[in-house]
N, C-alpha and C positions, 0 to 999 in steps of 0.2 A: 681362353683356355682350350688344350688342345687334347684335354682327357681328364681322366678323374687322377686325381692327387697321389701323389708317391711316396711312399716312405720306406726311408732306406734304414735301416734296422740293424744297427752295430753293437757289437757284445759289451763295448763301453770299458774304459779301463781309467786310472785316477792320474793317468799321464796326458793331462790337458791337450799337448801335439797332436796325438794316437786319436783324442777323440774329435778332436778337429778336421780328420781325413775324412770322415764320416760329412758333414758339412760342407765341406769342399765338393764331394761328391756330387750330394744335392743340388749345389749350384750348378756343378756343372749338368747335371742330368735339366734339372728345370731350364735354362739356356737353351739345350740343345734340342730339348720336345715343348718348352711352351705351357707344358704339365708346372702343375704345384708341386713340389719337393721338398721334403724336408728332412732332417736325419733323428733319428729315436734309438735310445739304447735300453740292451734286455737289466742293466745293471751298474753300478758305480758312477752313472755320470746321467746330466737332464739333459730333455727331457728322456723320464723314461717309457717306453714304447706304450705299456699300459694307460698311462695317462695320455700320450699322443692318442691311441686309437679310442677311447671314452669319449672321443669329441669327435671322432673322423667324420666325413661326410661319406655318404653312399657310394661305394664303387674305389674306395679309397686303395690299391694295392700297396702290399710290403715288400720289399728287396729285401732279401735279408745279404747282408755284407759278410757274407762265410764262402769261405775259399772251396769249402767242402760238405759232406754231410753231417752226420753227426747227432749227439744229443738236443742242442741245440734248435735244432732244424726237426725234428724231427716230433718233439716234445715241447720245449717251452716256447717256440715261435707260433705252433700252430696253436697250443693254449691260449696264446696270450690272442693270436687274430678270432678266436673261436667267442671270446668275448666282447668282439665288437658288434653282437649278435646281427652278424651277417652283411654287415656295412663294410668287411674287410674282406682281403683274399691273400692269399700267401703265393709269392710265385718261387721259383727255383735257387739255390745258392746260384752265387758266381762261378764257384769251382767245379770241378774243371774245365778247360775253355782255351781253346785256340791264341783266344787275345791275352788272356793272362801269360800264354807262353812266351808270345810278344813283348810281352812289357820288360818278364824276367830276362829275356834275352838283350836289350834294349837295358837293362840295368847291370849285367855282366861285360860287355860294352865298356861300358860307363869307368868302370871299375879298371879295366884294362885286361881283360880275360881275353883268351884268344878261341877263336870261334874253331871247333873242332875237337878241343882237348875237353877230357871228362870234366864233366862239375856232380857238384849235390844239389838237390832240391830240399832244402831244409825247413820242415813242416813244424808248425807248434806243437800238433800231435793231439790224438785222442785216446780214449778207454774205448771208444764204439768200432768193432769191425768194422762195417760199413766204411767208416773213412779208409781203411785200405783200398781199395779199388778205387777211390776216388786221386788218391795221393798218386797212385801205379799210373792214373789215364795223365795226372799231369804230367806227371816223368816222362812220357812216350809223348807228348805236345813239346815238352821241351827239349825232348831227344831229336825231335823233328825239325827243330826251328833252330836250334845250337849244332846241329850234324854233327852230335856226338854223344858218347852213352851218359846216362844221366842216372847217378845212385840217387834212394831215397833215406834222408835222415829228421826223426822228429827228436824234438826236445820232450816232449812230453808224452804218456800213455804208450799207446802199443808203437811195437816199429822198432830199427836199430836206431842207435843211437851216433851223432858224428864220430865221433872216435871209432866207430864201427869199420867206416866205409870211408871216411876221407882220409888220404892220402896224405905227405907233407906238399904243401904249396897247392894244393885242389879247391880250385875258389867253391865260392858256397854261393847257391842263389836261393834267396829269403823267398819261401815261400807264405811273406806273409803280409796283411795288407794295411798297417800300423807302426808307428813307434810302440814300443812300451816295452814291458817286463818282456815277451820271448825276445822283442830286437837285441834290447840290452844282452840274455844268454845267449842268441845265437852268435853275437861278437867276441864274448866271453871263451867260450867252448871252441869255436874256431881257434880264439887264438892259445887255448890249451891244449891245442891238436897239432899247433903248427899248422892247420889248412891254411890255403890260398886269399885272396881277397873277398870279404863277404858284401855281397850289393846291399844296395837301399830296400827298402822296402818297397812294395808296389805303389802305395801314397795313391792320390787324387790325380792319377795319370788319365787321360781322355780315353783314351783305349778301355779304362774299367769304369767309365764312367757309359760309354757306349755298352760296355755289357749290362749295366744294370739297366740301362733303358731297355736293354733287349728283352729282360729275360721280364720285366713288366709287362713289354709289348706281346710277349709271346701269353700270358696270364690266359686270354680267352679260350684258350685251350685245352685248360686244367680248371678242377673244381672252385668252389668257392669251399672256403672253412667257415662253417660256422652254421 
């Protein structure tokens, strides 16, 4: 063992796929550090994150699998590592991040987009400010890496909405790291918009598997919760 235990921390949804990314992850993360890994959710699917950290051993960190900030992150993650009384630690979201730029660019690609021409960054969306500035820094990583301006559209909470900002034929890149209920709307909506081809989802790609190791790696940094 080449560190204390990882656990990657997904919001969990009842579309079995979506919650198998989360797993996948894991694997890949335990592979590539030698670390124990496992994947926990805050809700609708097992195990759930409470029950994983009730047992955790000493030193154990949590990834949480959020694109962004948020309520999530901010409230019921560190709630639930605050009850591992002090055998846990909470490290950073994934979002936003260089490599997730990567991957959405690598996934517009895929699709047939042409590197240059605008796209959306299409976010699930939250009620919390705070995720704005998080949503804006990915726009500007993917403006960087696609050498082209990049609108922001969420499905949910605050923010404009696709019909807002896409264009007819303006692909859409899934700003999101799941199958489930938003993939299913953001293909829906795209194609009530007329937009462009809309990508995969980010999925158990290595590149976000490398970020979760990282931002664990980086944990000795930042406090402990609890």
């Amino acid at each position: 063992m080449n560190g204390p235990p990882i656990v990657l921390a997904a919001h969990g949804t009842r579309h079995a796929p979506g919650n198998a990314v989360a797993a996948d992850l894991a694997a890949l993360v335990a592979a590539r550090s030698g670390r124990p890994a496992r994947a926990a959710y805050l809700e609708l699917a097992a195990p759930l994150l409470d029950d994983v950290l009730a047992s955790a051993p000493d030193g154990t960190v949590v990834v949480p699998l959020l694109l962004s900030g948020g309520i999530h992150l901010r409230h019921d993650l560190p709630h639930a590592v605050a009850q591992a009384d002090g055998r846990a630690r909470l490290a950073a979201a994934l979002g936003p991040d260089r490599r997730l730029a990567r991957v959405q660019a690598a996934r517009l690609d895929a699709v047939g987009a042409r590197r240059g021409d605008p796209v959306v960054l299409l976010a699930a969306g939250s009620t919390d400010p705070c995720v704005d500035a998080d949503l804006a820094r990915a726009a500007e990583l993917l403006a960087q890496e696609w050498d082209a301006p990049v609108a922001v559209a969420s499905l949910s909470g605050r923010g404009p909405r696709l019909a807002e900002v896409a264009r007819p034929g303006m692909p859409v890149a899934t700003y999101l790291l799941a199958e489930g209920h938003f993939a299913r709307r953001a293909r829906a909506e795209a194609r009530a918009v007329d937009a462009g081809p809309v990508t995969q989802v980010l999925g158990p790609d290595p590149l976000v598997a490398e970020l979760a190791l990282a931002r664990a790696a980086a944990l000795p940094a930042l406090l402990a919760v609890g």
